[in-house]
N, C-alpha and C positions, 0 to 999 in steps of 0.2 A: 171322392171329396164332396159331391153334392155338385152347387154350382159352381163354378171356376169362373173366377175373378177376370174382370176383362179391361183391356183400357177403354170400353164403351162405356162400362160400370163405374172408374174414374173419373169421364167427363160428367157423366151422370150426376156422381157427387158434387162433381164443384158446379155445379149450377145448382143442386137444392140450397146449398148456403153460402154463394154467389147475395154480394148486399150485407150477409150476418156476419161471414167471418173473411175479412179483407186479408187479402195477399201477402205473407210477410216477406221484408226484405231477404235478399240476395245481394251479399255487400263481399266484395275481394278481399283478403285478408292480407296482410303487407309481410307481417311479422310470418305468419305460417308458408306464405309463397319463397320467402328468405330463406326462411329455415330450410325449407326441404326441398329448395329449386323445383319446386310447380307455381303454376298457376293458383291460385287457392281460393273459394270461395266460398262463404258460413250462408246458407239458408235460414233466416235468422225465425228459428218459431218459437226459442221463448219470448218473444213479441208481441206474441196473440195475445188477445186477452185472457186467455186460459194458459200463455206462459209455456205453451207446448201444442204439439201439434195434436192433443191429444182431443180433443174437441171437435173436427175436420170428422174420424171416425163415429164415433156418438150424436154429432148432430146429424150425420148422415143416416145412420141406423136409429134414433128417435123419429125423425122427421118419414120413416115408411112404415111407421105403428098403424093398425087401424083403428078406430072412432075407441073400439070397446079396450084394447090395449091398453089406450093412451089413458084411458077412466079408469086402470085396474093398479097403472102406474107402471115404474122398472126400480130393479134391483141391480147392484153391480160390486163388484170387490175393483179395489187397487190400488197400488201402491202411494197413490197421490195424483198423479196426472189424471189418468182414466178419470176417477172420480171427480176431479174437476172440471174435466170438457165434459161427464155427462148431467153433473149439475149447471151447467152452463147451457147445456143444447134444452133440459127441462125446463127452465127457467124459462129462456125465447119461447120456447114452443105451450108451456104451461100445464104440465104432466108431473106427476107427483117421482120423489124417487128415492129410495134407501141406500146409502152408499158405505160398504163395508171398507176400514182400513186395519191393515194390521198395527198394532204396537210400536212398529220401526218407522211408521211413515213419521215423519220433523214435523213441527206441530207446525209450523207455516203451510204446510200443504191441507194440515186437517184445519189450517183457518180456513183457508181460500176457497176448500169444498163450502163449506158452509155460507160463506159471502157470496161466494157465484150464484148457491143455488137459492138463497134467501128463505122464501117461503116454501118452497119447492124439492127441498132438500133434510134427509134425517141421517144426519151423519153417526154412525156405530162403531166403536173400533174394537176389534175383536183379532186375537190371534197374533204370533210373534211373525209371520212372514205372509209374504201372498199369498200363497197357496192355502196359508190356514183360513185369512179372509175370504178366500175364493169358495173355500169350503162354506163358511158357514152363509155366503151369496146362496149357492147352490141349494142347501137347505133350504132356505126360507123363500126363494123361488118357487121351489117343490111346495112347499105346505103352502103358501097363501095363492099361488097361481098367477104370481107378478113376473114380468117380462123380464127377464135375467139380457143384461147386456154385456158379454165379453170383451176384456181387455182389449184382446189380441184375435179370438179366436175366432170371427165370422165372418161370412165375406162381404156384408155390407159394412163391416169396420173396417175391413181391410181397404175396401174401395174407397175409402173417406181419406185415409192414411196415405193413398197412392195420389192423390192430388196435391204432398207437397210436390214432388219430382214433377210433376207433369205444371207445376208455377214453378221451378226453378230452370227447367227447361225452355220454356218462355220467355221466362226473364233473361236467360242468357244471348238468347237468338239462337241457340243451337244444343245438340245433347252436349254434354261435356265428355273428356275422354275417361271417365271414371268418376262415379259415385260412390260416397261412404255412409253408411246407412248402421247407427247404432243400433244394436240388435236385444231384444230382453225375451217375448214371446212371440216375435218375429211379425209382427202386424205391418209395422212402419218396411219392414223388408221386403216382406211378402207384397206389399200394395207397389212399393217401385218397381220391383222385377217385375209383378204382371203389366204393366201398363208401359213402361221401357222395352218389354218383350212385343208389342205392336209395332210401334215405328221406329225404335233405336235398338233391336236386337242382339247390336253390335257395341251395345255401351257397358263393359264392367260395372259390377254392381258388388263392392264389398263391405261384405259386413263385420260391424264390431262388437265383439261380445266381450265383457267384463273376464278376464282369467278367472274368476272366483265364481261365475254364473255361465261358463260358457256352453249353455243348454241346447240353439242349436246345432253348433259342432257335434256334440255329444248322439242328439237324435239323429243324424245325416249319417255318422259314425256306424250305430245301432239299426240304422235302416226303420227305426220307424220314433215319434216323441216317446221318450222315456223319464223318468225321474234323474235329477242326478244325485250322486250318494250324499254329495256334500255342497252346500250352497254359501257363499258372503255376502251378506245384503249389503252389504256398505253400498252399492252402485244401485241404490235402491229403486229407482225407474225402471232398470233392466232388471234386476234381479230374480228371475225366474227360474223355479226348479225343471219343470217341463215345458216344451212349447205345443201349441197346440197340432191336433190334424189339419186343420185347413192351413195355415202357417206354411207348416213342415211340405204338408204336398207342393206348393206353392216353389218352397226353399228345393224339395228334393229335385222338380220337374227343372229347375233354372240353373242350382247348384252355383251359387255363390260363392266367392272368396270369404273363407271367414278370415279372421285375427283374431286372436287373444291379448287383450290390454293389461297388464300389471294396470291393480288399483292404485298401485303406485303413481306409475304415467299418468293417469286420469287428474291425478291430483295435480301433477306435478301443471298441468294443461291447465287445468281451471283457475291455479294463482296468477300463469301466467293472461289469462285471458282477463281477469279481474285487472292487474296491475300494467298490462301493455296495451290492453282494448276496453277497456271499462265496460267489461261487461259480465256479469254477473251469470255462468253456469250450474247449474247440477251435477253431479257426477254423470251421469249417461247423457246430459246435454255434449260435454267435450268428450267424450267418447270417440265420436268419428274422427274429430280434428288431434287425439291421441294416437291414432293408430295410424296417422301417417306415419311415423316414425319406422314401424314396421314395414313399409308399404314399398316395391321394388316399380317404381314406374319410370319413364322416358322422362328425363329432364326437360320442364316448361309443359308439360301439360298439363292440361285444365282440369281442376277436381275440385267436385262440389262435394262439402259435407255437410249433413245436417243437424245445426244445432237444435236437437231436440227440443229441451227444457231450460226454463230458470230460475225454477220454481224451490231454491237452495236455502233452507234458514241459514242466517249467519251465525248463531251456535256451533255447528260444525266448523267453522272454518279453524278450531285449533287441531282438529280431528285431520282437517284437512292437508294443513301444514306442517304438523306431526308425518304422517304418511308422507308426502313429498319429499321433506328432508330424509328421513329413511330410504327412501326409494334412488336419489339423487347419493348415498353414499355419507351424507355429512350428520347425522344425527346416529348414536351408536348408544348401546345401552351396557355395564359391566356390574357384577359383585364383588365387590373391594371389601379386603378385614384388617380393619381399621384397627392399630395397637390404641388404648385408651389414654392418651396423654397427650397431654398439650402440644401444640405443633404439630402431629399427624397430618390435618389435611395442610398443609401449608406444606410440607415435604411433596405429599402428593403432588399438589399443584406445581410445585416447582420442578420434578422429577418426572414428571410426567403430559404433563399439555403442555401445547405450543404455542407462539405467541399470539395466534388469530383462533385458538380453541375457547371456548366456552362450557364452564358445567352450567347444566340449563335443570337439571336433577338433581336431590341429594337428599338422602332418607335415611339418616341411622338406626340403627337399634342398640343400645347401649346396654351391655349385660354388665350387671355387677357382680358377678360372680364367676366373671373369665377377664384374661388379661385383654381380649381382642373380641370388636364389635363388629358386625358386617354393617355396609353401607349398599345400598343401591345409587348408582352415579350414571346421570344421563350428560353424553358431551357432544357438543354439535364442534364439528369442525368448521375450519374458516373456509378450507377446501376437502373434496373426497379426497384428492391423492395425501393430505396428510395421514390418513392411516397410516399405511404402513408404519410408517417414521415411529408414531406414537405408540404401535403394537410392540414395536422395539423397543422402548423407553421403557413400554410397561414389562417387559420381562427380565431389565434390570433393577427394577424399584426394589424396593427391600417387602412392597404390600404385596398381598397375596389378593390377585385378580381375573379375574372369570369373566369373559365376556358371553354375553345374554347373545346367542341368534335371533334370528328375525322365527326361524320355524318352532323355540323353543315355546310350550304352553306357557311359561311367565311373561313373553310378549304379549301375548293375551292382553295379559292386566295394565300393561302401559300404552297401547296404542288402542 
């Protein structure tokens, strides 16, 4: 692995930017301690002024360039965050920097690159996923000889990234009985286990990875980072096809709890965090505080997760609540062949939805040269348990109905 990351290498960190980048809260969560009978406490890092903890890493690995580095500039790919804390740490420090984003990053995050880093910053975006910007990072590192600074993947990032736990730690007065640590290319993971691995050895350390990304399971799996076949950027912070070697060794030496989060759940966590906590997450921000749901631990015990980000445009949030209701059971999608006369949909509705159903969908296509038109028809329930009921109704209708799965490619086209 090279050098192996140490909790001396974390205090290290939090003293270079000790003054630049102040402490974020450590606040109890009421609503999530209820829910799932623990203790429960949010690490609050979309707080920073980089909205993530992503900043903590890059200013730490900015701030050990030498004289001629810092004059040649850095280069970096990512998803939004990275790019942000490293136009954040150029900026304080006054180093020039090229910041690669793919296509998928929300333009809120490709604002904030460019506001953090001002003068200091040449934002690019290139490529449908990370790895494609990462590529074309790596490229133009190679040809111009500019400092290439990794997501995830080095260990003075990782040492930046291991100083939230080591300030939530502190803030607590004590380790907690279990940390939840959102996982994408395992930077933020790798920096807690090493530096928990010094003086609380004995403190679980689980990680959560998006179902649709879940790239360190997969390398742990495979015994060493591998590709995965298939990726969902929708969890676009975490979203990583591979994670890297110093990550992985990291993960492999400590062996972490993983979970897999339905992007479902994620959602489902973020409206509720928006509408019970006012507070404003990403998708891999509520990640950690998602996966309790999966999580088998001792009634009242303490667990700190860390809200990564919150760095979320609010255009997604139809995306967002789409997915949720899906996920929760109460939004369903069908192909209905609608006979062409008057009254049709008014028999439907009558013969078919319940008094707390809603169509929230409804797309015809009207052929004139058949007696029967198909419809697409989306209906959110009032509860999940009415399905059933309603699956029943529909298979006495006189309409001919087809319900859409969630795994079917025409899902695709409506979520």
């Amino acid at each position: 692995m090279g050098h192996e990351v140490s909790a001396a290498d974390v205090a290290a960190a939090a003293e270079r930017f000790a003054g630049v980048i102040p402490p974020s809260p450590l606040q109890r969560n009421e609503r999530l301690s209820v829910r799932h009978d623990l203790d429960v406490w949010l690490k609050r890092e979309d707080l920073n002024t980089v909205r993530s903890y992503k900043g903590r890493g890059a200013f730490n690995f900015v701030s050990g360039l030498s004289a001629a580095q810092r004059e040649t500039g850095v280069v970096c790919a990512s998803a939004g965050n990275h790019g942000q804390g490293v136009a954040f740490a150029c900026a304080a420090l006054g180093v020039r920097s090229r910041v690669y984003l793919p296509r998928t990053t929300p333009r809120q995050k490709r604002d904030r690159v460019a506001q953090l880093g001002g003068r200091f910053v040449q934002v690019v975006v290139e490529g449908d996923t990370y790895d494609d910007a990462a590529a074309a990072a790596h490229a133009y590192a190679a040809r111009t000889g500019t400092t290439l600074i990794p997501a995830f993947d080095d260990p003075r990032t990782i040492a930046g990234q291991g100083t939230v736990v080591r300030e939530a730690v502190s803030q607590l007065g004590r380790a907690p009985d279990a940390v939840v640590v959102p996982v994408g290319g395992g930077g933020l993971l790798a920096g807690t286990l090493a530096w928990l691995a010094d003086g609380h050895p004995d403190t679980p350390v689980i990680g959560a990875e998006p179902a649709g990304a879940a790239s360190m399971a997969h390398a742990l799996a495979e015994g060493a980072p591998a590709p995965l076949a298939r990726l969902d950027p929708f969890v676009d912070g975490a979203a990583v096809r591979q994670v890297g070697r110093h990550t992985f060794a990291v993960a492999q030496k400590y062996r972490p709890d993983l979970v897999a989060v339905p992007e479902g759940r994620i959602c489902v966590e973020m409206l509720d965090m928006y509408q019970s906590d006012g507070i404003i997450a990403e998708p891999a921000g509520a990640l950690a505080a998602a996966a309790l749901a999966d999580l088998s631990l001792p009634p009242g015990s303490t667990v700190v997760c860390i809200l990564s980000g919150g760095n979320n445009d609010v255009s997604r949030y139809a995306e967002i609540v789409e997915r949720a209701l899906i996920f929760e059971g109460r939004k369903h999608y069908f192909l209905v062949e609608f006979p062409q006369e008057p009254g049709a949909l008014r028999r439907f509705l009558d013969d078919v939805l319940g008094p707390d159903d809603d169509i929230t969908l409804f797309e015809y296509v009207k052929r004139n040269n058949r007696e029967t038109g198909p419809a697409l028809v989306g209906i959110e329930l009032g509860a999940p348990e009415n399905l059933e009921a309603m699956l029943k109704r529909m298979q006495t209708a006189p309409h001919r109905i087809e319900r859409v799965p969630p795994d079917s490619p025409l899902f695709t086209f409506l979520v």
